[in-house]
C-alpha positions in Angstrom: 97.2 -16.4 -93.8 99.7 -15.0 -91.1 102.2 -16.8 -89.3 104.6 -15.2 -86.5 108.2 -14.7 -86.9 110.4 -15.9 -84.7 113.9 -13.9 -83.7 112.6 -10.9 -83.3 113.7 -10.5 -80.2 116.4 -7.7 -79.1 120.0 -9.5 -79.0 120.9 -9.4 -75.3 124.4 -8.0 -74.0 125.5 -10.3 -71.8 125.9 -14.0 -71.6 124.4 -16.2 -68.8 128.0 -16.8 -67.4 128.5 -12.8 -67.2 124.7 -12.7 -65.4 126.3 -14.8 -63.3 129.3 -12.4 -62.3 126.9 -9.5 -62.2 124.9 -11.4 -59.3 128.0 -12.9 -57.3 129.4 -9.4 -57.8 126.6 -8.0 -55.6 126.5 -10.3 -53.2 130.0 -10.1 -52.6 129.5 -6.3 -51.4 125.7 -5.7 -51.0 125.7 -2.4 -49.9 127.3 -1.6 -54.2 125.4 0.3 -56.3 124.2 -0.8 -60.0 126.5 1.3 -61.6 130.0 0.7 -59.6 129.4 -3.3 -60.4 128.5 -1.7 -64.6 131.9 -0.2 -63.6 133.7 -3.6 -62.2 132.3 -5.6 -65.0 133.9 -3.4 -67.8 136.9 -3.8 -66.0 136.9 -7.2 -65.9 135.3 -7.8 -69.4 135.7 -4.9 -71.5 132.1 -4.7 -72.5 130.6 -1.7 -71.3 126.7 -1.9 -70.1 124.5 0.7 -68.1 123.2 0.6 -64.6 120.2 -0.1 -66.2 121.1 -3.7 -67.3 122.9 -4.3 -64.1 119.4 -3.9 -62.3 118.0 -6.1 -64.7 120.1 -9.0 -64.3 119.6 -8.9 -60.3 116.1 -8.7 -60.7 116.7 -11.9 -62.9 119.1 -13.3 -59.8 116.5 -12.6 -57.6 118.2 -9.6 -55.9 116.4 -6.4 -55.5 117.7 -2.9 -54.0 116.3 -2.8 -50.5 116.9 -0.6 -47.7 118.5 -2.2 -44.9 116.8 -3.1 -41.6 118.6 -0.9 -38.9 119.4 -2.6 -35.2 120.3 -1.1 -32.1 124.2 -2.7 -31.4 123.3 -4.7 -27.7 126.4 -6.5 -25.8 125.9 -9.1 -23.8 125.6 -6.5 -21.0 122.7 -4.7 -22.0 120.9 -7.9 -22.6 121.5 -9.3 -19.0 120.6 -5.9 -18.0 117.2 -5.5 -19.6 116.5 -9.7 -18.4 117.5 -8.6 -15.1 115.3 -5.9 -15.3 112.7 -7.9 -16.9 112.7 -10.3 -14.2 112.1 -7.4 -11.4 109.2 -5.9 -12.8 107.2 -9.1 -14.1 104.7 -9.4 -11.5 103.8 -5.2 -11.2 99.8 -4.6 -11.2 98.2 -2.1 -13.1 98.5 0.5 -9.9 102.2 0.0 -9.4 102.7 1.0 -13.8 100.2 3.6 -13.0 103.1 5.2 -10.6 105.4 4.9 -13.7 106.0 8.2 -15.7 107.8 7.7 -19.0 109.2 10.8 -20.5 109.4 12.1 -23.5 113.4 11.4 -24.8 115.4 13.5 -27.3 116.6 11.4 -30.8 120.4 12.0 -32.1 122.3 10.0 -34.0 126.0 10.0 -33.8 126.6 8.8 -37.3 124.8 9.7 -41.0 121.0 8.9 -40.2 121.0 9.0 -44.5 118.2 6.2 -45.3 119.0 6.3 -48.8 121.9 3.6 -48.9 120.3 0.5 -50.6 121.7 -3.3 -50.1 120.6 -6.0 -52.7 119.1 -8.9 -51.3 116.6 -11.8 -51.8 112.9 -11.3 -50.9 112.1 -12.9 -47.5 116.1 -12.2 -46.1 115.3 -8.8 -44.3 116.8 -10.2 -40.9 120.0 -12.3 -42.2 122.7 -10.8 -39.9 124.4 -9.5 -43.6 121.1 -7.2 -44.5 121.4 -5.4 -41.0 122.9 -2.3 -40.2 123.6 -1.6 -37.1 123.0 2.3 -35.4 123.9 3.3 -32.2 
């Protein structure tokens, strides 16, 4: 006869109150990586623990290490401009568009265009004004 023993499981090294400071950590400063919040937690706690764990727990929190949805800066001047525009151009027929030609425009980026910066964040919060970076 076999029966299954119970506590074998790996003795986990943190607590649920420090899983909690791990997540509220990150959401404090999303754009943090795993391993400066291992960092912040041994300096507030003394226990060290990798990156690795760090994930872990905001996976657990519900946090996962997106990449951020980029927005074009608009003041309320461009958006009355593009209305106003808009508003002109509403009622144009095919053969007034066909009169149209759109050219071909050069991309440059006046700051780092580096994609690689992660934020963590909760599934379905892509468009929450904190998960947005804005670009000109």
């Amino acid at each position: 006869m076999c029966s299954r023993r119970h506590g074998g499981n790996r003795v986990r090294s943190t607590t649920p109150a420090e899983d909690r400071y791990i997540i509220l950590s990150a959401k404090r400063n999303r754009r943090t990586t795993a391993q400066r919040v291992a960092n912040q937690f041994l300096a507030a706690s003394g226990k060290q623990i990798s990156r690795k764990t760090v994930a872990r727990r905001l996976r657990g929190g519900g946090l996962y290490a997106r990449r951020p949805v980029v927005c074009v800066p608009l003041t309320r001047q461009h958006r009355t401009a593009r209305l106003q525009w808009c508003r002109e151009h509403h009622n144009w027929t095919e053969q007034d568009w066909a009169c149209v030609l759109f050219s071909d425009e050069s991309r440059f980026s006046l700051s780092s265009d580096c994609r690689r910066q992660l934020i963590w964040r909760e599934s379905g919060t892509a468009y929450r004004p904190e998960n947005i970076q804005e670009k000109d």
